[in-house]
N, C-alpha and C positions, 0 to 999 in steps of 0.2 A: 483252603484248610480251615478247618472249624473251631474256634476260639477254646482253647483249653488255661483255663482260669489258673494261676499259679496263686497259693494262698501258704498262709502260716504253716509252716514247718515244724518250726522250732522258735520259740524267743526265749532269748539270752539281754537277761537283765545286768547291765554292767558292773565289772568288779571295781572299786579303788584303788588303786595301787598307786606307787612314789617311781618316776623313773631319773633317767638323768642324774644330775645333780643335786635333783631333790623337787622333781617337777608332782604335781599332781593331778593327775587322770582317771577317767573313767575307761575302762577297759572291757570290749566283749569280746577280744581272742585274741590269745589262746589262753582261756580257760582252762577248767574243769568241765564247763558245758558245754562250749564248742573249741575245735582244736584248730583245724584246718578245711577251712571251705573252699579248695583247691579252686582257682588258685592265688586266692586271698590267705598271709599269714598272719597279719595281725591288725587291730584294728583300738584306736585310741581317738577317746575325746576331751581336749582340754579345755577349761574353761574356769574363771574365778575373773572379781574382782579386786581381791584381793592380793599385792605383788609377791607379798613371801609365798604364795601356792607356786609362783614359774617364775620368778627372777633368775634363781640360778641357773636354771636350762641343761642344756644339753651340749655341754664343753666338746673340741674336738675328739671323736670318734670314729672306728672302722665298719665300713659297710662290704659283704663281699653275695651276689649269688640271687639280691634282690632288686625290687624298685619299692623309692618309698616317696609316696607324692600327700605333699602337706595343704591342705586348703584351710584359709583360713577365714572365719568370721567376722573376729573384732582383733583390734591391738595390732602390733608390730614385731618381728622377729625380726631379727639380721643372722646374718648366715655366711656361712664364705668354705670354700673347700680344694681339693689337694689339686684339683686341675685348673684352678684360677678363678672359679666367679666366686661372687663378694656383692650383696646387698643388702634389701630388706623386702618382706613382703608382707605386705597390710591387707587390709581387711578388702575379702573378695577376689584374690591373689591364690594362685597354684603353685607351687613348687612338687616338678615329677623328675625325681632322679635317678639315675640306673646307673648301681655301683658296678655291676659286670663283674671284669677281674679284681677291680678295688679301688675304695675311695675311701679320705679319710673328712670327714664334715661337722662340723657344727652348728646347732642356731640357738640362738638366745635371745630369748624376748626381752623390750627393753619397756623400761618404766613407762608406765600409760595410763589414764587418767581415764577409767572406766573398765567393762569388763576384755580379760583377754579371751580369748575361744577361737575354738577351731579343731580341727581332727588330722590323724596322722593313720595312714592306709600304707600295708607293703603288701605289694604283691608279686609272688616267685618270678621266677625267668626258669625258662626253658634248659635242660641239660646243655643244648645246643651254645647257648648265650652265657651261662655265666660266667666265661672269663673271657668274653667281650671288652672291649674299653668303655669306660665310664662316660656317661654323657646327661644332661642337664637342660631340663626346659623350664624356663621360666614363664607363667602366662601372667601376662597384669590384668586385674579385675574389665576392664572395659574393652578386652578383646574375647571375652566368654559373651556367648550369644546367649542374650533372655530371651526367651519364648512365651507368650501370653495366649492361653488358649481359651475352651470356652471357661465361660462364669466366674472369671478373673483367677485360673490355676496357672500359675508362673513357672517355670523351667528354668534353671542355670546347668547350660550345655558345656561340661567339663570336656568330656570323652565321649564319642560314639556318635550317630545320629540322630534327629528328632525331625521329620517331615521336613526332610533335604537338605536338612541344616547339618551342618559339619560344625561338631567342637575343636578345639584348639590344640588338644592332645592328641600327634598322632604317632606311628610307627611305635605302637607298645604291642609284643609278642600276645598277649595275652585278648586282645583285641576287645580293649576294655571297654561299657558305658558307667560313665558318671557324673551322677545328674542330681542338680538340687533342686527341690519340688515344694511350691507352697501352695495349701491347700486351702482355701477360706470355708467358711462352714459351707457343706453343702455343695462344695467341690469335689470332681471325680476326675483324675486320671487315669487315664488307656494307654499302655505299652505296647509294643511286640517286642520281642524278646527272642535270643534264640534258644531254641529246642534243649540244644546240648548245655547250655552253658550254668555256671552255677549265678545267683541270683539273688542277691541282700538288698535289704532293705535298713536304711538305721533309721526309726523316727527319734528324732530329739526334740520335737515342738509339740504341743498337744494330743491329741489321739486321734485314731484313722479306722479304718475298716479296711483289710488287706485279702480281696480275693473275690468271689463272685456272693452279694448281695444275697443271704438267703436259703446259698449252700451248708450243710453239713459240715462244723468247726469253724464257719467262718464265725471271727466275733473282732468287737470291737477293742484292741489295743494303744495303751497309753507309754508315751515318754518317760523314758530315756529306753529304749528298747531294740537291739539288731535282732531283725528276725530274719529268718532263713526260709526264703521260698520255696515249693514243691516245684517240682518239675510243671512244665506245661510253656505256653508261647504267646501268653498275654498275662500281662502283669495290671492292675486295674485295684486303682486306691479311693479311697471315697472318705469324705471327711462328714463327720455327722453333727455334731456337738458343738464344736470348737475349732478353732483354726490348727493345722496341720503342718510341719513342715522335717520332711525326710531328707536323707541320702538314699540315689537308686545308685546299686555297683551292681554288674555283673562283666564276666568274664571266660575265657574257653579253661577249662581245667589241663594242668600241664599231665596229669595221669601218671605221673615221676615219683620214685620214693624220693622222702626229703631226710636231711638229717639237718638240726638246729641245733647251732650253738651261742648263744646271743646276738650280733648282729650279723653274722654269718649262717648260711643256708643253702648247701650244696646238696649233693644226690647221694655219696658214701661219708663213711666215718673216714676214711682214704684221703678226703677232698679237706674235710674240716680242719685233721692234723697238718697236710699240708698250709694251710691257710697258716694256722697258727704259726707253724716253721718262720711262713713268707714273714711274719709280723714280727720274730726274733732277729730274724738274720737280714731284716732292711731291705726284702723284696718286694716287698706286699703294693708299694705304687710302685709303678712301671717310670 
């Protein structure tokens, strides 16, 4: 098959918003400019040195229809939830959770002495799965595989493959890659990628070149920026200027109507008021 260049789509420059307790984020969906990149629902980057932006966190909460997997870059979160785990995960650390039929969680960053950062990804579940049981992978940073390719481009193999290498995340419906990518000047990354599947990119370090070298719209894009790839079966990043450093996600689209209602995310309006019932009447964990 002959290399079909997947390039800038769409970039979506992140919004500010306050979540939680009173956390503060950068946000690229769901927007007004992108809503759902099926089947990615939301997509946040947290980051500050300063503790009043994320001291108070994200007290306990209901999740019901999603998965929502935290990676993080610096600082410390503690965490704990309705089916018994309870820790913290620091810097270089995954957290991939799947509320299913329902879970109730928490994470709170605790005081730390430098910047906190790191990003939070949910991605649907299948009709089939969402009221599945709840289940929890924890990965610690020194079990994600680095990959060093040529001209010193670094790989952090979250999810998916990368030249027979197996990430840490597996059994997600959605048959996800998530990969963190650093580019020194002058470095180039080569993907394959599947045909079908949808295709983000976040750069948050520098700026990059996203697509084939030369073609028509390709140009050069700067940080803080999720862009959204075109269809095609090789993804191919290049660093020109300055050093580079993204998130690759891609995933199969569930092709399912969704209906949202803050952390709940089922297929009808049917499903949502159910939910809410379960949350009245002391159903809602199993």
């Amino acid at each position: 098959m002959s290399p079909e260049f997947r390039k800038a789509l769409e970039v979506v420059r992140p919004q500010s918003v306050m979540e939680g307790a009173g956390v503060r984020l950068k946000r690229s969906f769901p927007t007004y400019s992108l809503d759902y990149p099926d089947p990615f629902l939301l997509f946040d980057h947290f980051g500050s040195d300063d503790p009043a932006d994320y001291l108070k966190g994200f007290p306990m909460h209901p999740h019901r229809g999603i998965e929502t997997v935290t990676y993080m870059l610096a600082g410390v979160v503690s965490h704990r939830d309705s089916i018994g785990n309870a820790g913290s995960i620091r810097a270089g650390d995954v957290q991939w959770m799947t509320s299913g039929r329902g879970i109730l969680h928490e994470e709170m960053p605790e005081p730390y002495e430098g910047k906190m950062e790191g990003f939070q990804l949910w991605v649907n579940l299948p009709a089939r799965l969402k009221m599945t049981d709840p289940s929890y992978q924890e990965i610690v940073s020194h079990s994600i595989p680095e990959i060093e390719i040529d001209k010193g481009v670094k790989i952090r193999l979250i999810a998916g493959s990368l030249d027979g290498v197996m990430g840490p995340v597996v059994g997600i419906a959605a048959e996800p890659q998530y990969l963190d990518v650093s580019l020194p000047v002058g470095g180039v990354f080569s993907h394959t990628v599947e045909q079908e599947h949808t295709v983000l990119a976040y750069l948050y370090r520098g700026q990059a070149l996203f697509g084939d070298e030369g073609a028509p719209g390709v140009t050069i894009i700067k940080a803080p920026a999720m862009i959204v790839l075109s269809e095609g079966n090789l993804v191919r990043v290049q660093s020109k200027v300055e050093p580079a450093r993204f998130l690759l996600m891609s995933g199969k689209p569930m092709l399912e109507p969704i209906v949202r209602y803050g952390p709940f995310v089922m297929n009808t309006r049917e499903e949502i008021e159910q939910t809410l019932k379960d949350l009245r009447n002391g159903t809602f964990i199993k």
